[in-house]
C-alpha positions in Angstrom: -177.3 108.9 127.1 -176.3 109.0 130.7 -176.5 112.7 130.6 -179.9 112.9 128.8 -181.8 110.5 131.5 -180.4 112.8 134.4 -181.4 115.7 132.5 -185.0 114.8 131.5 -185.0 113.6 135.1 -184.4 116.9 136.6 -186.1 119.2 134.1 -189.7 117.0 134.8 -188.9 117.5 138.5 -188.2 121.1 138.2 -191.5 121.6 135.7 -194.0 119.3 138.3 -192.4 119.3 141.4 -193.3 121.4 144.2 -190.0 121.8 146.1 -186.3 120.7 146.4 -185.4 117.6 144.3 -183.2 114.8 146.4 -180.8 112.3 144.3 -179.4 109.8 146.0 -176.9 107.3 145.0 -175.7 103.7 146.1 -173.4 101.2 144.5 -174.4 97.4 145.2 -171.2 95.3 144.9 -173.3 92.3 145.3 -175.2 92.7 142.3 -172.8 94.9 140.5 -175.9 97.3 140.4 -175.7 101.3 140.6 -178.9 102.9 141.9 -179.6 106.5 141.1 -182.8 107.6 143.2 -184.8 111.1 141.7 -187.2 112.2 145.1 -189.5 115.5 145.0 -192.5 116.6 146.6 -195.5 116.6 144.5 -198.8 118.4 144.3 -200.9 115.1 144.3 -200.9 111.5 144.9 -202.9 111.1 141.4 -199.9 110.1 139.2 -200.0 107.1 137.0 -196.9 105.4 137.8 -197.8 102.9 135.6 -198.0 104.9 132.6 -195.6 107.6 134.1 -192.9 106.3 130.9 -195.2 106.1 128.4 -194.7 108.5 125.2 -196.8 111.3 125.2 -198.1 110.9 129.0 -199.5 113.6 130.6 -201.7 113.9 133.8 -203.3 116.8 133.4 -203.0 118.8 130.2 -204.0 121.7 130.6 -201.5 122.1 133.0 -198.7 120.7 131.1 -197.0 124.0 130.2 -196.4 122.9 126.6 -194.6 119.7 127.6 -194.7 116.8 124.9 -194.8 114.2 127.3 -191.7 112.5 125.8 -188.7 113.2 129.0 -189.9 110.6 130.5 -190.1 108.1 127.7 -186.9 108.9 126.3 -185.1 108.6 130.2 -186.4 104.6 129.9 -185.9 104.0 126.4 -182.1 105.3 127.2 -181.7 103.3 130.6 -183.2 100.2 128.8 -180.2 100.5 126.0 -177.8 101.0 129.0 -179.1 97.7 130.5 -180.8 98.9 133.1 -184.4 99.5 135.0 -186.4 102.3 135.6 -189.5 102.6 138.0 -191.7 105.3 139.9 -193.4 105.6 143.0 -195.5 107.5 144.8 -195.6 107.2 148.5 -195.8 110.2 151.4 -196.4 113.3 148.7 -193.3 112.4 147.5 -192.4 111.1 143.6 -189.3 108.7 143.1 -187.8 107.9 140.1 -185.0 105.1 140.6 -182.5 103.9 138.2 -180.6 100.8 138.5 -178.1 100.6 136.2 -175.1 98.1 135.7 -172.0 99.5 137.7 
């Protein structure tokens, strides 16, 4: 499952990003938390962070390039059986995806 969040993670950067995609990683002892952060530039601020996990989510399709809108969904279904979070932001024309997971 681990595999398949990264995965759908990276390919949905690679297909709507707009440059080099940053992962960073840190281990929280305190919390026994591991926190897998996804970063790339984006074309626009006018993502729906929101709804970003939501089956079948698209921003703009006709410039989807055949995607289902399911990577996404799947990536937070999976982390949610691991026991773990999933969130986006947007901030600075920059997407982040971060993963907490238990470690």
């Amino acid at each position: 499952m681990l595999l398949r969040i990264f995965d759908n993670l990276c390919s949905n950067a690679y297909k709507h990003g707009r440059g080099n995609l940053s992962v960073k990683t840190e281990k929280s002892l305190q919390k026994a938390m591991v926190t897998v952060r996804f970063i790339n530039p984006v074309d626009s601020a006018d993502i729906d962070t929101e709804h970003i996990f939501d089956a079948f989510y698209t921003r703009d399709i006709s410039r989807t390039g055949g995607s289902t809108g399911l990577g996404l969904a799947i990536a937070k279904e999976f982390t949610q059986l691991l026991g773990g979070s999933i969130r986006a932001s947007v901030s600075a024309g920059n997407l982040e995806i971060t993963i907490e997971l238990p470690g």
